[in-house]
C-alpha positions in Angstrom: 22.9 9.4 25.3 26.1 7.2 24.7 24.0 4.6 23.0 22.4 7.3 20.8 26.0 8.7 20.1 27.6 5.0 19.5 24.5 4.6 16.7 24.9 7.8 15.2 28.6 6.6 14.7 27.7 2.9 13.3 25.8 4.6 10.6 29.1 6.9 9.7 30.8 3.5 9.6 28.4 2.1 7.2 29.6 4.7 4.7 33.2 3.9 5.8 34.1 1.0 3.2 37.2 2.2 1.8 40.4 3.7 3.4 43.9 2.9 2.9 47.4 3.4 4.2 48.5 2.9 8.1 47.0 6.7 9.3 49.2 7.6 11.9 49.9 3.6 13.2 53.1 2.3 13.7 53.0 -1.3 13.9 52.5 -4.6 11.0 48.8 -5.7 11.4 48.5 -9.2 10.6 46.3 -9.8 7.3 42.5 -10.3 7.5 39.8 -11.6 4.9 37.6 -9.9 6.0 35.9 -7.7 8.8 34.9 -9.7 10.9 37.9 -11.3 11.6 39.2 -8.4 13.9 36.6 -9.0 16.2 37.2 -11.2 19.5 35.7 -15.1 19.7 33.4 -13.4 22.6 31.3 -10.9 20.7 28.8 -10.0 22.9 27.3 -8.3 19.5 27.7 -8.5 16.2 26.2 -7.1 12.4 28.1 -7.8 9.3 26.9 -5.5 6.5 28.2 -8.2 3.5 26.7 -5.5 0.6 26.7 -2.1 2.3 24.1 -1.3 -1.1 21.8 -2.4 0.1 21.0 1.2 1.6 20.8 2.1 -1.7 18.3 -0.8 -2.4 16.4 -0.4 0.5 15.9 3.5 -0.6 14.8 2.6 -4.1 12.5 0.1 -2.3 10.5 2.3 0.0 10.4 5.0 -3.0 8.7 8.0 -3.0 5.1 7.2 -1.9 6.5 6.3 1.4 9.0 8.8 1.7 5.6 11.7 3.4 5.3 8.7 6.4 8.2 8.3 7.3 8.9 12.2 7.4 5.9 12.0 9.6 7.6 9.9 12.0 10.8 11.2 11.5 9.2 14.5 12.7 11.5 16.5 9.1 11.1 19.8 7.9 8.9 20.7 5.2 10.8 19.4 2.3 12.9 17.0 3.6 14.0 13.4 2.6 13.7 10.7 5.1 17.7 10.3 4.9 18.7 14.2 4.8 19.0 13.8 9.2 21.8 10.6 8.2 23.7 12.5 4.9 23.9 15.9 7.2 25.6 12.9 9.9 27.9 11.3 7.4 28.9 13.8 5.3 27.4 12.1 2.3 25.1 10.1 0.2 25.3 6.4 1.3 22.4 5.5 -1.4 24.9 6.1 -4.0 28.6 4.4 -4.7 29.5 8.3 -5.6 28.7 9.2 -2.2 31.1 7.0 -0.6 33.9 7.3 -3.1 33.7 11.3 -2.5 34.9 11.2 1.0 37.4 8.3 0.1 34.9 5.3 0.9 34.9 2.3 -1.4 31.3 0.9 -1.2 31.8 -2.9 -2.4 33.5 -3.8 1.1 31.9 -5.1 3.9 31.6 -3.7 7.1 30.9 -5.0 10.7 29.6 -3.6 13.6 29.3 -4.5 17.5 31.1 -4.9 20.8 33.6 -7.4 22.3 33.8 -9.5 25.0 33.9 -7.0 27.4 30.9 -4.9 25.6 32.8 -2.5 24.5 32.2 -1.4 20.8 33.7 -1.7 17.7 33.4 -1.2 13.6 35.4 -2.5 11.1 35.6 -1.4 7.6 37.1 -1.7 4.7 40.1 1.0 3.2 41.4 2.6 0.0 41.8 6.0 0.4 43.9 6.8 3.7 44.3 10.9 3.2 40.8 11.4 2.2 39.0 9.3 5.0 41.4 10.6 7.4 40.1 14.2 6.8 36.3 12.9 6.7 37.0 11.1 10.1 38.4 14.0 11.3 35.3 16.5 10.7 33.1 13.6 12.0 34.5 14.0 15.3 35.1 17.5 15.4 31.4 17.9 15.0 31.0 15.5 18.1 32.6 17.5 20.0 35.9 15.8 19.9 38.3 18.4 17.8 41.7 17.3 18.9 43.9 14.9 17.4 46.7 13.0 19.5 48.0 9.4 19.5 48.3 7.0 22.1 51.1 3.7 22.4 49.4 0.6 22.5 51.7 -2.3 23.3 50.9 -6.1 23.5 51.4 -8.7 26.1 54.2 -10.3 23.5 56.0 -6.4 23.4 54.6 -5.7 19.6 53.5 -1.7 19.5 51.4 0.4 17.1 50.5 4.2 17.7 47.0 4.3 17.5 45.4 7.7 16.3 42.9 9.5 18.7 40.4 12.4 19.1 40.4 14.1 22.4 37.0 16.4 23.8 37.2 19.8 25.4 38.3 17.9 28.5 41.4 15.8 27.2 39.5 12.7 27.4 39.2 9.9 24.6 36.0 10.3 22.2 37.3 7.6 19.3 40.2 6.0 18.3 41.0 4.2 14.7 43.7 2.6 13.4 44.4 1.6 9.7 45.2 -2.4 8.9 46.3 -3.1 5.8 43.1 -2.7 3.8 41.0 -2.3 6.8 39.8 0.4 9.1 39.3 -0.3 12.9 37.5 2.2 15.0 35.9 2.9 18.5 34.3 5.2 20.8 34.7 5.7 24.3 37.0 5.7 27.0 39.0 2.4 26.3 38.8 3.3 22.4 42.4 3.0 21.9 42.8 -0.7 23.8 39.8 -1.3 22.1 41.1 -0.5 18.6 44.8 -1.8 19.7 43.7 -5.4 20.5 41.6 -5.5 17.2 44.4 -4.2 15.1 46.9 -6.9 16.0 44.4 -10.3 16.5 44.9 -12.8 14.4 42.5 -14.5 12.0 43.2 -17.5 13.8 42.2 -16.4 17.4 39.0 -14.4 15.8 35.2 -14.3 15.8 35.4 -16.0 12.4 37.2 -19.2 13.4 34.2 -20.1 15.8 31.8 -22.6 15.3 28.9 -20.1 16.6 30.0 -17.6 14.0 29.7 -20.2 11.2 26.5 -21.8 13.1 24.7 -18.4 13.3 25.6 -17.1 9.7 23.9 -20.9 8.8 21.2 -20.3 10.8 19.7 -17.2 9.7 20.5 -17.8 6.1 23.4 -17.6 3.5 24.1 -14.3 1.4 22.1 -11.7 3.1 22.8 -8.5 3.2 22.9 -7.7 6.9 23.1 -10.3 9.6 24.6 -10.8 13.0 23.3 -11.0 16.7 22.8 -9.0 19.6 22.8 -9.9 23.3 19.6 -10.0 25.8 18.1 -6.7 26.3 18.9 -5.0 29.6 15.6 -5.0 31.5 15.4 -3.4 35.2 13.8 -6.5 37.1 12.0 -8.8 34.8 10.0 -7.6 32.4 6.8 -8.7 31.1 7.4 -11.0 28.1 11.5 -11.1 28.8 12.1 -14.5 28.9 11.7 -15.0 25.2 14.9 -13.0 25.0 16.9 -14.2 27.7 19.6 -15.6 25.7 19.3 -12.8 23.1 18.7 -13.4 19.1 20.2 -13.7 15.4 19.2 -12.1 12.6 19.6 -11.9 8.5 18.1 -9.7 5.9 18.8 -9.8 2.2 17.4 -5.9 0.7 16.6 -5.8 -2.9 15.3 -2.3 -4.3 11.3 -4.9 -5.0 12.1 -6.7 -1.7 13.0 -8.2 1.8 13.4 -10.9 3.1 14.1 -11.2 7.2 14.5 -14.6 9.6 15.0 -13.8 13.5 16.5 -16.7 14.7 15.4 -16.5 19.2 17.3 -19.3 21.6 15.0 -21.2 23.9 15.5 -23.7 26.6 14.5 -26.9 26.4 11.3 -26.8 28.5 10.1 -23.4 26.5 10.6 -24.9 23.2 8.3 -27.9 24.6 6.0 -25.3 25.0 6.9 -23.2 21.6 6.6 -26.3 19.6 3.1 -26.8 20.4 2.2 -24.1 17.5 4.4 -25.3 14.9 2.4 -27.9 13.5 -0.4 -28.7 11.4 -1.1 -32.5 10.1 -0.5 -33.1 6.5 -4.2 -33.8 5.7 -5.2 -30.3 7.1 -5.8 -27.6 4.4 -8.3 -25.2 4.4 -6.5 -22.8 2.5 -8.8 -23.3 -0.3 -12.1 -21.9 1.1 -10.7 -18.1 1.7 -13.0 -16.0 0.3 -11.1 -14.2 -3.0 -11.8 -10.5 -1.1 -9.7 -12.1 2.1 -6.6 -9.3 2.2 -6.1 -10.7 5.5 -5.1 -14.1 5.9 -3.9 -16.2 9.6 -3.4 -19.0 10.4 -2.8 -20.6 14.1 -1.0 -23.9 13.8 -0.5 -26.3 16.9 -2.9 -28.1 19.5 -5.9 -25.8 19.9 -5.8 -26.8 23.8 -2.2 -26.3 24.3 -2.6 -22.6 23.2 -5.3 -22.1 25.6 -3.0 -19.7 28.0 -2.5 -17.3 25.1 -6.0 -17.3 23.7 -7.7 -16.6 27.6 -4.8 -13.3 27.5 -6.2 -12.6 24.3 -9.7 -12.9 25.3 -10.4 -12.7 28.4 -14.3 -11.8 28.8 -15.0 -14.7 26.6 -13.2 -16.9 29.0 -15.1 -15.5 31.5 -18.4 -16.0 30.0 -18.0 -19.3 28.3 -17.2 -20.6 31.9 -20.3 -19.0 33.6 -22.5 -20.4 31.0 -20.9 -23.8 32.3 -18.7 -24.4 29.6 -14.7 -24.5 30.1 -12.7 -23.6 27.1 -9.8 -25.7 28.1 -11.3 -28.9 28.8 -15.1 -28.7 26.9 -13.7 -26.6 23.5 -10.5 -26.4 22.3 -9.4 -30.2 22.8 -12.4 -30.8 20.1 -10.0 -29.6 17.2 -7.4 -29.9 15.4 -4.9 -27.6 14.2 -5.1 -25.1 11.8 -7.1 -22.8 12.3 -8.1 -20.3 9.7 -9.4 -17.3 9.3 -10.2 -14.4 6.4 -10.6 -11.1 6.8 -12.3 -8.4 4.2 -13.6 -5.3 4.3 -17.5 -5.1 4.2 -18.3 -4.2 0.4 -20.6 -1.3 1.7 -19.6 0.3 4.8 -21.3 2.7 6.4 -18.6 5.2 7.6 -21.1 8.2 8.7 -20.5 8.1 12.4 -16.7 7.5 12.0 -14.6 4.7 12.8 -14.9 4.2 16.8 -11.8 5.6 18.6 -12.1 3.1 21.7 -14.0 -0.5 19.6 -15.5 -2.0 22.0 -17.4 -5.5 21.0 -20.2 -4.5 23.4 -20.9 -1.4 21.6 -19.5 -1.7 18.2 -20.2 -4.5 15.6 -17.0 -5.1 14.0 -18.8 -6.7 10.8 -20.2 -3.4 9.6 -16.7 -2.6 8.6 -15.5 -6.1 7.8 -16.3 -9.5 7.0 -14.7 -12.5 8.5 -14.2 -15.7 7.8 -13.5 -18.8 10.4 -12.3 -22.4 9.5 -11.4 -25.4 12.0 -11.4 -29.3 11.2 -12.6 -31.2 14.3 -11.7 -34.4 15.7 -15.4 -35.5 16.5 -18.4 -33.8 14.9 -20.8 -35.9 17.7 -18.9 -34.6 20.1 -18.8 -30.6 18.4 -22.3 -30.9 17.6 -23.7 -31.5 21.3 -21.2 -28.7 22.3 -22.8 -26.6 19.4 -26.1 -27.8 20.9 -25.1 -26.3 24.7 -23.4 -23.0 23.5 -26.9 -21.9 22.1 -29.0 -22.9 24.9 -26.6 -20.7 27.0 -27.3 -17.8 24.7 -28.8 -15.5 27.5 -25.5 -16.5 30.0 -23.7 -15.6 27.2 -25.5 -12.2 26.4 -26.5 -12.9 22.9 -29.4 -14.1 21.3 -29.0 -17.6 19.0 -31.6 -18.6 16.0 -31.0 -22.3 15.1 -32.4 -23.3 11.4 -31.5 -26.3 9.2 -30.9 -25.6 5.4 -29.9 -28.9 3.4 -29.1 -31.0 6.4 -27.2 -28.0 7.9 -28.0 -27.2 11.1 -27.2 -23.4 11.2 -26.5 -21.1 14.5 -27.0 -17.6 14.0 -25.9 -15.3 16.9 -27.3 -11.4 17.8 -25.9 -9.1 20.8 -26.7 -5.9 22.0 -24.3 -4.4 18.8 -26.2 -6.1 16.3 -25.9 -9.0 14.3 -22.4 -11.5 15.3 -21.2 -14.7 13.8 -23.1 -17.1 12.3 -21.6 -20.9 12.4 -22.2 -24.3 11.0 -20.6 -28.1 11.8 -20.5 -29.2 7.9 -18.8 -32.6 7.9 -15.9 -32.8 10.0 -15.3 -29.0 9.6 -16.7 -26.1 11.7 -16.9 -22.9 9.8 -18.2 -19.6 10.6 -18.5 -16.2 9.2 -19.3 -12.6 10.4 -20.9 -9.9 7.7 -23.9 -9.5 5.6 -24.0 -12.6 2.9 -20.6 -13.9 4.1 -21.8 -17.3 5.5 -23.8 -17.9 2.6 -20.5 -17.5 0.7 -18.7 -19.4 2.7 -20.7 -22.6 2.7 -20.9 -22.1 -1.5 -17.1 -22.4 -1.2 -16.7 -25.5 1.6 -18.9 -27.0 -1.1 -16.8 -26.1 -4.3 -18.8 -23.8 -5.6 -16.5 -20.6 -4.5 -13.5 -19.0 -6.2 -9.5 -20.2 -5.6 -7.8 -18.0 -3.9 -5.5 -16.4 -6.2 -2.6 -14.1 -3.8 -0.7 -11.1 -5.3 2.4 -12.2 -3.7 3.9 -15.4 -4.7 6.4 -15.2 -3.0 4.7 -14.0 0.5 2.1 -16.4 0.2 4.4 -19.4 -0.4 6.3 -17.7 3.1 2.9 -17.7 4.4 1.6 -21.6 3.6 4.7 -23.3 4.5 4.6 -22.7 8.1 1.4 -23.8 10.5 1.5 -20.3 12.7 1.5 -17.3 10.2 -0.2 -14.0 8.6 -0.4 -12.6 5.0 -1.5 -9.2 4.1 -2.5 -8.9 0.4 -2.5 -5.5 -0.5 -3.3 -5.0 -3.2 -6.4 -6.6 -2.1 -7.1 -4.3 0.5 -6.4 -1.0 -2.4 -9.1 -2.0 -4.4 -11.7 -2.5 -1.8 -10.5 0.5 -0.1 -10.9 2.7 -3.4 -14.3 0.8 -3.8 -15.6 2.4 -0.6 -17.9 5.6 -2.2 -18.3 8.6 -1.3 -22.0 8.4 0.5 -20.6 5.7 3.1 -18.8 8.8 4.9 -21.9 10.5 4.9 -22.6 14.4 5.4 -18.6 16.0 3.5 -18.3 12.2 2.5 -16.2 13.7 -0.7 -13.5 15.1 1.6 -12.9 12.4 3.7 -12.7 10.0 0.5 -10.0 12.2 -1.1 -8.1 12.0 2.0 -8.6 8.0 1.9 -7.6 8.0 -1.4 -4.4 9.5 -0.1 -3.4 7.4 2.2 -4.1 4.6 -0.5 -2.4 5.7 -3.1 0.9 5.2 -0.2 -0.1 1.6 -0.2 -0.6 1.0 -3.7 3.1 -0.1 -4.5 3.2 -2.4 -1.8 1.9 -6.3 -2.9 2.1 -8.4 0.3 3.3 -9.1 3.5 3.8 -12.4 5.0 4.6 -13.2 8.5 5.4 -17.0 9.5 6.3 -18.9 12.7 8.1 -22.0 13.1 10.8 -23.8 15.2 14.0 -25.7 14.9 16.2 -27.9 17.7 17.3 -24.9 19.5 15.0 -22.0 18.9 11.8 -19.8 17.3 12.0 -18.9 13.9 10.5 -16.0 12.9 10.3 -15.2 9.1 8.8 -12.2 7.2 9.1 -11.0 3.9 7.5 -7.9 1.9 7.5 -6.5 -1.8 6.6 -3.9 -3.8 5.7 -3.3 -7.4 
């Protein structure tokens, strides 16, 4: 509950950008540049908000469309806006520069949020208006249940003194403290808000956050000029939790908001031996592109950069019946399969352009029971190192069709020795060794496609996003979703494929489409530095 609270009070301080005067302290703060310089060299968490608009921004961004989901997450009342739950918190708009100058708030001023060394948190802001953001304060905390006003003497080791004001709960004890310096606002809640707010007040710039290298190192890191950054410590995990390690020395971030787009890079410490590991997927050799034989219906685009073999560990988690069965039909993944290729792989997704919806989408898929490429189509690319070697593996994955529960038809077509596979579902991949590349392809009329483009004959891929897709192709390890792509082939989908009331479930698709349709892309991209994973992402809309 004190987390909750502490948040609910870092979003009042985002709309605290302006106050001015000394509000009840007695004491000469020393002068700042800016917020972050109140805060301690040991920060065990920090955000600075450079451009508190960009709430504004991100508001015009998700626009109206989106505004019905998120008040179905939000779990809001008929008729309410996704940000009416924060505004009813604040006391006003922070979308709007009006809002903030109504309750005294300037909104060009940075703010910055966190905790010291000692985890105890802390917002900074910046003031103009002492009176009038005394009396919003105020209300904020009489409505958290801390009504009473006092002050309490904070003195230094060096004798200097400042009253620092204070807001007292039913029981007498300290809810949040706040002190006014110069043209900044320092605040806390809790128990140790006033030494919290005391020490702040009277740091020098010097002796601050700012004046470390990690501060200027982490801002550098995760990208100049965004409109939130900071860092935040390793999560607290009872025992060790699955998957913690990647998080063990916690993480940076940066976002830059515009109202058509974002842009994020999570920046997560590793140790030497994990980034060994880490850096075995962040790299695919210069004369590897394959890029050019998506098929132009591909809205779904990944690629999986690296050694094939040295990403064997994640693959068996990912699949591990195949594992299972490609090693009973005497074949080891890890030593037989993967070492035969090399990095890059790529693969397509689309939907299948006639679906056939009548029994509804299956609640629990399961690959046994459901064929996956009467819904979509697929598309798989790999370069191998040696096509003797791929094709005699080729060669012993077929003859272990039965081991393998499946059903392989071999053919040649041009030279092309062709493997096309059937399971108990219906029909699954089909696959090819064409050169030095392996391809395959799932879905009515999609290998045939596929081997028109490997041989020129196909369509460029042309992606709605620019910008995503340039995200996308600069880094081995990634995923693009082209939405607009996926719009299209979703309002393509008639009315018959749902069968029997086929016309109410389209208009209900068509709903849920027309919430997509101002989105263009979304890219997701992996990589890794001297010190770390990099993890960028980046979305737009029309």
């Amino acid at each position: 509950m004190k987390n909750r609270n502490f948040a609910v009070l870092a979003l009042i301080l985002v709309g605290l950008a302006s106050l001015g005067g000394c509000g009840g302290c007695r004491g000469k703060a020393p002068a700042r540049s800016t917020a972050a310089a109140f805060f301690p060299p040991g920060a065990r968490a920090f955000v600075a908000v450079e451009n508190p608009g960009f709430v504004r921004a991100l508001a015009a961004q998700v626009g109206t469309h989106l505004d019905s989901v998120a008040a179905t997450f939000l779990a809001l009342h008929p008729g309410e806006e996704p940000l009416d739950p924060v505004i009813r918190e604040l006391g006003f708009d922070p979308r709007t520069p009006e809002g903030f100058t109504s309750v005294g708030l300037d909104p060009t001023r940075p703010i910055a949020l966190g905790t010291d060394e000692g985890g105890r948190r802390l917002g900074v802001v910046g003031v103009r208006d002492a009176k009038a953001a005394e009396r919003w304060i105020a209300e904020i905390a009489r409505r958290r249940g801390a009504p009473t006003r006092t002050e309490r003497i904070f003195e230094t080791e060096d004798g200097r003194r400042a009253s620092i004001p204070a807001f007292l709960d039913s029981s007498g004890s300290i809810r949040i403290a706040y002190a006014i310096a110069g043209k900044w606002m320092v605040a806390s809640e809790g128990a140790d808000a006033v030494d919290v707010v005391g020490r702040a007040f009277f740091r020098d710039e010097e002796s601050s956050l700012v004046s470390t290298q990690a501060y200027a190192y982490t801002r550098g890191k995760v990208g100049e000029g965004r409109s939130v950054w900071g860092w935040m410590p390793a999560p607290r995990t009872r025992g060790r939790a699955k998957g913690s390690e990647w998080l063990a020395r916690g993480f940076s971030f940066g976002v830059t908001v515009t109202e058509t787009s974002s842009d994020l890079r999570v920046h997560i410490p590793q140790g030497t031996l994990a980034l060994s590991v880490l850096q075995s997927a962040a790299s695919v050799p210069e004369k590897v592109d394959l890029l050019p034989y998506l098929s132009d219906r591909d809205f779904v685009v990944a690629r999986v950069g690296g050694d094939p073999a040295a990403l064997e560990p994640v693959l068996r988690a990912l699949f591990p019946s195949t594992f299972r069965q490609l090693r009973r039909a005497g074949l080891d993944p890890a030593k037989e399969i993967l070492p035969l290729f090399q990095p890059g792989i790529l693969v397509g997704i689309s939907l299948a352009p006639e679906p056939d919806l009548s029994a509804g989408l299956p609640v629990q898929p399961s690959l046994a029971e459901t064929n996956p490429f009467h819904f979509v189509h697929t598309g798989i690319l790999a370069t191998v190192k040696d096509p003797a070697a791929v094709a005699a593996m080729l060669e012993r994955l077929a003859a272990a069709d039965e081991r393998l529960r499946m059903k392989v038809d071999v053919r040649e077509v041009d030279g092309v020795k062709i493997y096309s596979a059937t399971y108990a579902a219906g029909e699954g991949l089909t696959w090819a060794l064409v050169g030095d590349r392996l391809v395959a392809s799932g879905g009515e009329g999609a290998f045939e496609a596929l081997l028109e483009r490997i041989r020129g004959e196909g369509r460029a891929y042309a992606p709605a996003d620019a910008e995503a897709w340039k995200l996308f192709a600069s880094r081995p390890l990634g995923l693009y979703v082209d939405v607009p792509r996926l719009v299209a082939q979703l309002r393509e989908i008639p009315e018959s494929a749902f069968g029997i009331g086929g016309f109410r479930l389209k208009a209900v698709l068509d709903s849920w489409v027309e919430l997509l349709a101002p989105l263009r892309g979304v890219a997701l991209a992996y990589g890794v530095d001297n010190d770390g994973v990099l993890i960028d992402a980046r979305w737009s809309r029309e």
